[in-house]
ROZA-61360 format. One line per 2 residues: number of its first residue (from 1); for each residue x, y, z of C-alpha. Coordinates in pm, 1 decimal. Example, Ala and Ser with C-alpha at 12.3 -4.5 7.8 and 13.67 -1.06 7.14 Angstrom:
<rs>
1) 1230.0,-450.0,780.0; 1367.0,-106.0,714.0 .
</rs>
This chain:
<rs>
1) -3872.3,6158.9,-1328.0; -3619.0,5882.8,-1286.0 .
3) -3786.8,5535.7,-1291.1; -3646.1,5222.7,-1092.6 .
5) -3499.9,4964.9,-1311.9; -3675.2,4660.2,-1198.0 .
7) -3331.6,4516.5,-1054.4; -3363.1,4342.8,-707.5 .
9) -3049.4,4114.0,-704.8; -2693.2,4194.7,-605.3 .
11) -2391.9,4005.2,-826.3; -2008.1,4005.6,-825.2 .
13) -1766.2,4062.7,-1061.6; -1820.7,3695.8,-1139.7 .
15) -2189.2,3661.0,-1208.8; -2253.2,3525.3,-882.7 .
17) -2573.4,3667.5,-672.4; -2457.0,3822.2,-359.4 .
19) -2672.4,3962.4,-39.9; -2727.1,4283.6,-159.4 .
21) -2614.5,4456.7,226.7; -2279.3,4390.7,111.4 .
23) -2288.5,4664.7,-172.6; -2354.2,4955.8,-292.9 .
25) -2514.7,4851.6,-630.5; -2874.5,4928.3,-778.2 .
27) -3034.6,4564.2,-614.4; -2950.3,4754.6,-279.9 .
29) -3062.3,5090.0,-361.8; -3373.6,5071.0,-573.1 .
31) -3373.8,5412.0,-586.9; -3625.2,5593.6,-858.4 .
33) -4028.8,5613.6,-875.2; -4105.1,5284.5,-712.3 .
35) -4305.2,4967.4,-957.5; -4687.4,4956.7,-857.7 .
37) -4833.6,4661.7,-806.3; -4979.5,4521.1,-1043.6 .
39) -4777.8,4704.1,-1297.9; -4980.1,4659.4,-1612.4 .
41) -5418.5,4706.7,-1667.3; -5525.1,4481.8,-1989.3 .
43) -5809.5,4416.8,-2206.6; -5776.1,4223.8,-2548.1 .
45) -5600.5,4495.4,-2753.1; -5433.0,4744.7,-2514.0 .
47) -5241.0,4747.2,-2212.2; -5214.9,5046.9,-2017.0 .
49) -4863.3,5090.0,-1794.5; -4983.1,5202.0,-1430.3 .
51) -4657.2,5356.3,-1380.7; -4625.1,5603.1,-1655.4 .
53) -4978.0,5609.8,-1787.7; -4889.6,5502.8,-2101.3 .
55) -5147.7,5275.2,-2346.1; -4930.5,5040.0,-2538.1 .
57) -5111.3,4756.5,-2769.7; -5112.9,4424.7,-2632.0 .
59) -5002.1,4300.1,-2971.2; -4587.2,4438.8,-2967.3 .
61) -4562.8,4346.5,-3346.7; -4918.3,4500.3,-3520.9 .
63) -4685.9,4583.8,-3809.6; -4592.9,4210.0,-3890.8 .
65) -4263.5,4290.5,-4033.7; -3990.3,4471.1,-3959.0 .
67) -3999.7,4886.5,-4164.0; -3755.2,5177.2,-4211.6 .
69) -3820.9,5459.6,-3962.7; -3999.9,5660.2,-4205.3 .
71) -4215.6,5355.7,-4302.3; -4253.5,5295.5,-3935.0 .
73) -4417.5,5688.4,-3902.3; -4597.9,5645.5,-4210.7 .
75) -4765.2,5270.3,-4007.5; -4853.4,5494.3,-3729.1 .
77) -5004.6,5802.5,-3901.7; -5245.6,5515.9,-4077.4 .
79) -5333.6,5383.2,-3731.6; -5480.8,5721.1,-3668.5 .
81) -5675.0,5745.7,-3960.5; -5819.5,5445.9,-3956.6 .
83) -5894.1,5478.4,-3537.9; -5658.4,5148.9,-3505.5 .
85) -5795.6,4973.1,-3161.8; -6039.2,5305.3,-3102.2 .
87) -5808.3,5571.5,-3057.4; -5673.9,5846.5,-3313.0 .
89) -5410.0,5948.7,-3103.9; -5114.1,5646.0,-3149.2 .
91) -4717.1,5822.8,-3169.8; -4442.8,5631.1,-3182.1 .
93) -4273.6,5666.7,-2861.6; -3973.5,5856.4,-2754.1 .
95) -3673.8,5681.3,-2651.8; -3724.9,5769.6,-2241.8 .
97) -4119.6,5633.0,-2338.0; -3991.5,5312.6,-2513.6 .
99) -3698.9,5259.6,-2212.8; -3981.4,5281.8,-1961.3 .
101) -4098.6,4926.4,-2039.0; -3772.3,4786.7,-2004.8 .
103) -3681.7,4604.5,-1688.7; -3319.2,4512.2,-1583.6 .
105) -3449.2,4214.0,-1397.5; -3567.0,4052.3,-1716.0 .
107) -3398.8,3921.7,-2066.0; -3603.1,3712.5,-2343.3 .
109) -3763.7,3968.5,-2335.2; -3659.6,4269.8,-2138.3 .
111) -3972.8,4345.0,-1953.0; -4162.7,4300.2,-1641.4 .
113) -4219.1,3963.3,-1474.7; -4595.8,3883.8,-1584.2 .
115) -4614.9,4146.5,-1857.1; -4956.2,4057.8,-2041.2 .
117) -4770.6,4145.4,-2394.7; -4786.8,3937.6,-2691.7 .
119) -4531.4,3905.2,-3026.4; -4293.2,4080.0,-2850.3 .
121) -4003.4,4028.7,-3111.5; -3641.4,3987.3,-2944.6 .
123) -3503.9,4269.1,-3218.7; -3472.1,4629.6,-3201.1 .
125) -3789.1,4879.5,-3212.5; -3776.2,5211.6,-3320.8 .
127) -3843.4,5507.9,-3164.5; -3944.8,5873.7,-3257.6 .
129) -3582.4,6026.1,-3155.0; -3250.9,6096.5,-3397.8 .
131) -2949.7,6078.5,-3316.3; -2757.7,6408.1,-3230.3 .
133) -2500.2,6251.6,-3355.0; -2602.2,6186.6,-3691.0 .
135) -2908.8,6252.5,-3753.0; -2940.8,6040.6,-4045.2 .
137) -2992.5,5770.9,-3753.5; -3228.8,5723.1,-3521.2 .
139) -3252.1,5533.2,-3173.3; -3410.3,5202.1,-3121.0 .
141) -3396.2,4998.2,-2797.2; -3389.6,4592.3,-2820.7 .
143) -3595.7,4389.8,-2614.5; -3416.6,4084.4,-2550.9 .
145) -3198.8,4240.5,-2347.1; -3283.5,4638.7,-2317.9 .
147) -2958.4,4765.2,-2534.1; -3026.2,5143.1,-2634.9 .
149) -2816.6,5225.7,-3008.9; -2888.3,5371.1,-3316.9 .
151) -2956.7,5264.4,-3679.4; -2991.4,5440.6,-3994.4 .
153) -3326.1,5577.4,-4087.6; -3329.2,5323.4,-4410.7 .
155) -3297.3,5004.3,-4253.8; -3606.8,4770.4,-4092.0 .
157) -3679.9,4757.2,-3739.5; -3955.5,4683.6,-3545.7 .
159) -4266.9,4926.1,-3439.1; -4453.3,4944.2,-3121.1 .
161) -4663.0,5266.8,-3075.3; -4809.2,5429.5,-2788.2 .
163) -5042.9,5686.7,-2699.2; -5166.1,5864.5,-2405.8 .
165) -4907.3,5921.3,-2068.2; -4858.3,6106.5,-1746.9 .
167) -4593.2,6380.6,-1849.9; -4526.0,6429.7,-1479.6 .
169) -4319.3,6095.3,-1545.3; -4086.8,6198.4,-1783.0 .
171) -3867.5,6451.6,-1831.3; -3807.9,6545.9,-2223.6 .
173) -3509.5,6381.9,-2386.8; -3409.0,6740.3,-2481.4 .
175) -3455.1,6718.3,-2853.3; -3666.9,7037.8,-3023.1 .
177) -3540.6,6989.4,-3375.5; -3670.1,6723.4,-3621.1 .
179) -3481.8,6556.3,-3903.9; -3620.8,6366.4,-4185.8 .
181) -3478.5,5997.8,-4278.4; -3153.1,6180.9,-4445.1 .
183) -3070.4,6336.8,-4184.0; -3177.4,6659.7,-4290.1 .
185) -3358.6,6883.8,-4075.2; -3755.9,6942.5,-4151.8 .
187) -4032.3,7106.7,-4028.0; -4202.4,6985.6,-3731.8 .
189) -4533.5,7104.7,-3731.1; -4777.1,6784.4,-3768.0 .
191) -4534.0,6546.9,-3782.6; -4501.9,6302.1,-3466.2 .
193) -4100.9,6332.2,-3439.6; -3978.9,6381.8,-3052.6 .
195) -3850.7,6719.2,-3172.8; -4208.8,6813.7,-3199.7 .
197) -4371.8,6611.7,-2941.2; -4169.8,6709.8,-2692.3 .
199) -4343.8,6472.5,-2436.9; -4222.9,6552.4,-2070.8 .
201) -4170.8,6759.8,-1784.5; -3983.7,7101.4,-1951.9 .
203) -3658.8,7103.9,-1787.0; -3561.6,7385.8,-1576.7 .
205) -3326.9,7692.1,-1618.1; -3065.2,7698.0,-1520.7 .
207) -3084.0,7286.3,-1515.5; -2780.6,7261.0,-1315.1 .
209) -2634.1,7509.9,-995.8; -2306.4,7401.4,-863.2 .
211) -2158.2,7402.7,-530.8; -1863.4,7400.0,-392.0 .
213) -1792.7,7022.6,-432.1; -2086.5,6919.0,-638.8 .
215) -2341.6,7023.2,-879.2; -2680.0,6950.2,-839.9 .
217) -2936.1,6849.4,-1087.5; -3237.0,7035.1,-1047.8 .
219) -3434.1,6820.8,-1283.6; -3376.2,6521.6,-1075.6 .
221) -3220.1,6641.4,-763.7; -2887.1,6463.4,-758.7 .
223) -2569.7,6536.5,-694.7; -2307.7,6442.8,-869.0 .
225) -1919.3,6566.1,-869.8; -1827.2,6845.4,-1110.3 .
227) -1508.4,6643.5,-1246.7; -1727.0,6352.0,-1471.4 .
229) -1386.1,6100.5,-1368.3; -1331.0,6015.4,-985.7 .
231) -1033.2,5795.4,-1027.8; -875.1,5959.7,-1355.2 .
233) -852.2,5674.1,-1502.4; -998.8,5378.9,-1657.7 .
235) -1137.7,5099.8,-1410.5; -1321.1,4755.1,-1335.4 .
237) -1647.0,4736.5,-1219.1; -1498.6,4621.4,-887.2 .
239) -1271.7,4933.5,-866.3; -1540.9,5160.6,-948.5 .
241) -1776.4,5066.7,-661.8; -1484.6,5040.8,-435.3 .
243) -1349.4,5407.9,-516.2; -1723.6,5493.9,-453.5 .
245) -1730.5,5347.5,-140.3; -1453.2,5530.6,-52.6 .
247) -1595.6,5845.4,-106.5; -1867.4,5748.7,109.6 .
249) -1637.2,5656.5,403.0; -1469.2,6002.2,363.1 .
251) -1817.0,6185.9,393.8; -1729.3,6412.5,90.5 .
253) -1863.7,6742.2,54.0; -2055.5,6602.4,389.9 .
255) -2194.0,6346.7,289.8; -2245.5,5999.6,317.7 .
257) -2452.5,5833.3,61.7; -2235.9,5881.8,-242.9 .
259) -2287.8,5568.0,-463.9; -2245.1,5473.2,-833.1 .
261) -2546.6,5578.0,-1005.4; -2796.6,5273.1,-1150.9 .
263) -2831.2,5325.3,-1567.2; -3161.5,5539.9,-1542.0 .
265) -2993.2,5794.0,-1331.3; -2698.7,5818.6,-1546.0 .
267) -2925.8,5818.8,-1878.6; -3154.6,6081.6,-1714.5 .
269) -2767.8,6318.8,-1764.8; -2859.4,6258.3,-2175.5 .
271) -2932.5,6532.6,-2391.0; -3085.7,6390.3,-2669.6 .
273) -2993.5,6705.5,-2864.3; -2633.2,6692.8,-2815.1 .
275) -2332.6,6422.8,-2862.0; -1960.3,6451.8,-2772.7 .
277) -2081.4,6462.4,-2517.6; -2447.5,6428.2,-2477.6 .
279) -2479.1,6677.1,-2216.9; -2711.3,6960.2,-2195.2 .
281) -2564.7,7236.8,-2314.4; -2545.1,7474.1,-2008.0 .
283) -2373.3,7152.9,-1787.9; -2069.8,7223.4,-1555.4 .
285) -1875.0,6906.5,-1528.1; -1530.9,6866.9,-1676.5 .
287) -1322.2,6599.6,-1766.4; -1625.3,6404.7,-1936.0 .
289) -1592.2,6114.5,-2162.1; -1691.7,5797.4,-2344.4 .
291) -1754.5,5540.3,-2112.3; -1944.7,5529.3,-1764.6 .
293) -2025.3,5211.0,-1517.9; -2333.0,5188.7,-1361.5 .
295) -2423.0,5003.2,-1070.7; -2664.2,4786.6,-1245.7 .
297) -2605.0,4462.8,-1356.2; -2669.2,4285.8,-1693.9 .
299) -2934.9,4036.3,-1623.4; -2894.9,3882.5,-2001.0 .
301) -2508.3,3819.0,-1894.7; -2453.0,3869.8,-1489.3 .
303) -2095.6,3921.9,-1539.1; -2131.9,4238.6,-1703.7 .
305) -2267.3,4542.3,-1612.3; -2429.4,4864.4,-1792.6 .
307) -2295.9,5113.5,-1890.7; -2330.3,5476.7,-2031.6 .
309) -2140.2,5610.2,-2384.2; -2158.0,5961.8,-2254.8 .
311) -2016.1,6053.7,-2657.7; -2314.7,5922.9,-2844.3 .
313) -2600.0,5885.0,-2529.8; -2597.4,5497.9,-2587.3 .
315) -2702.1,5218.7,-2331.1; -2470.8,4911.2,-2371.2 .
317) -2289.7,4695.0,-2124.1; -1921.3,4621.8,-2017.2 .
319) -1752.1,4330.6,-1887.6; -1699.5,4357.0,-1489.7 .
321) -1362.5,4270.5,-1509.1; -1184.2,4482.2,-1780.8 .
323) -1075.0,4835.2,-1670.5; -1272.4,4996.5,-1968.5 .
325) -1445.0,5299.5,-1814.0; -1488.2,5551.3,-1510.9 .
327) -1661.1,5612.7,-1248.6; -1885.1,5932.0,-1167.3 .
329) -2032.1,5896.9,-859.7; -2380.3,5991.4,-760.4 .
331) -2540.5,6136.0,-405.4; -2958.0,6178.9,-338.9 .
333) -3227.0,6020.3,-393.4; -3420.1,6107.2,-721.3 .
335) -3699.7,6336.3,-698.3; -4058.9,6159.7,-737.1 .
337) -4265.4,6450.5,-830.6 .
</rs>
């Protein structure tokens, strides 16, 4: 299932805050499984996210210092023995369970207005997921301003585990191997790697059927154009919503809600087992390639924007005004169930 981002406010290529009517960017759409109200339920030691059903401790830094990812799995595996805050079931998350927290109308840090966290650190906090593309790495997702990357398994990051969930929330990140902290792979069985976890709604087969001018995600339920490049050629932020626009206008394929996609709905494209690109396997689209504009903004830096690095399946942002990357435009609205 494909969250909303949290963003509520329109901006130009400038920075400035526009009336969201104007455009056709996230702020306007909101589209994705909408933010209850309140968002988070909290005693002293845990906080439990009404959205996704995830239990999070209140405390965002129990570990004190920064540890290597293995270090980091080795901090968790203790919390279970020992029953840390009265459970015996604490993981460390997932990179789609650690990006859930995240909102994009937030920096310092990156998450909900009135989130009853404490210690949040502004660094980067590890997750249970490798990188496809080495696996030697693994992702970690910073929370002063949401950016998604990878580090290698030896150096220190921050740990934040969860437990508990509604799977019905998620869909996997498509990762079924595991890989130790060299990058080699290992044995799942008890270990609490994604790869074994596998936390999430299974995906379907085929994932993907294509039309005759689009293919349609039947994870998610959107559409999106078979050729991953609707201008062939690199763009501005201002070009990309404008080409989208005019795919609207045109009623392609016959329709008329065709849109750049906000970051979760080009993130939930990410195979987590895959890189150049990070695709699943069985996809359709041609023509795909490094660098994808979303149509949210970057609330740590307005005149910039978020983007996708289809090569790797990293979360970054681009400046509005550069022609740096394309557009691949989006049509639906994301299933909720």
């Amino acid at each position: 299932m494909i969250l909303q981002t949290g963003q509520h406010t329109c901006y130009d290529a400038q920075g400035n805050e526009l009336d969201c009517g104007q455009t056709l960017q996230d702020g306007r759409f909101r589209h994705g499984l909408a933010w209850p109200e309140p968002r988070f339920e909290a005693d002293d030691q845990v906080v439990q996210d009404r959205l996704t059903g995830l239990i999070w401790p209140r405390n965002a830094n129990l570990g004190d210092f920064p540890m290597t990812w293995p270090e980091a799995l080795d901090f968790v595996s203790r919390m279970n023995r020992e029953q840390t805050l009265g459970f015996a079931d604490w993981r460390l998350p997932n990179r789609r369970e650690l990006r859930s927290l995240v909102s994009y109308q937030a920096k310092r840090p990156a998450l909900p207005q009135g989130h009853p966290f404490v210690n949040v650190v502004l660094g980067w906090y590890w997750t249970s997921t490798s990188a496809a593309i080495n696996p030697a790495y693994a992702w970690y997702v910073h929370m002063e301003g949401a950016r998604m990357f990878y580090g290698r398994k030896d150096q220190y990051y921050l740990t934040w585990p969860v437990r508990a969930g509604d799977p019905a929330c998620f869909f996997r990140t498509g990762q079924s191997r595991c890989h130790d902290q060299h990058g080699r792979e290992t044995d799942c069985t008890n270990s609490m790697l994604d790869g074994a976890i596998r936390f999430g709604t299974t995906w379907p087969t085929p994932r993907f059927s294509v039309r005759e001018e689009t293919v349609r995600d039947d994870l998610t339920g959107l559409y999106w154009l078979p050729r991953a490049d609707l201008t062939e050629r690199l763009i501005t932020w201002s070009q990309a919503l404008e080409a989208v626009e005019s795919l609207r206008e045109q009623r392609f394929a016959g329709r008329d809600d065709w849109r750049l996609p906000n970051i979760n709905e080009l993130e939930s494209l990410v195979d987590c087992s895959a890189h150049d690109p990070a695709l699943p396997s069985d996809h359709p689209f041609s023509h795909a390639s490094e660098g994808y504009w979303s149509s949210t903004t970057s609330f740590f830096e307005t005149d910039w924007a978020w983007v996708l690095y289809l090569h790797k399946g990293a979360l970054g942002v681009g400046f509005k005004t550069n022609p740096d990357f394309l557009a691949w435009p989006v049509a639906g609205v994301p299933k909720i169930s």
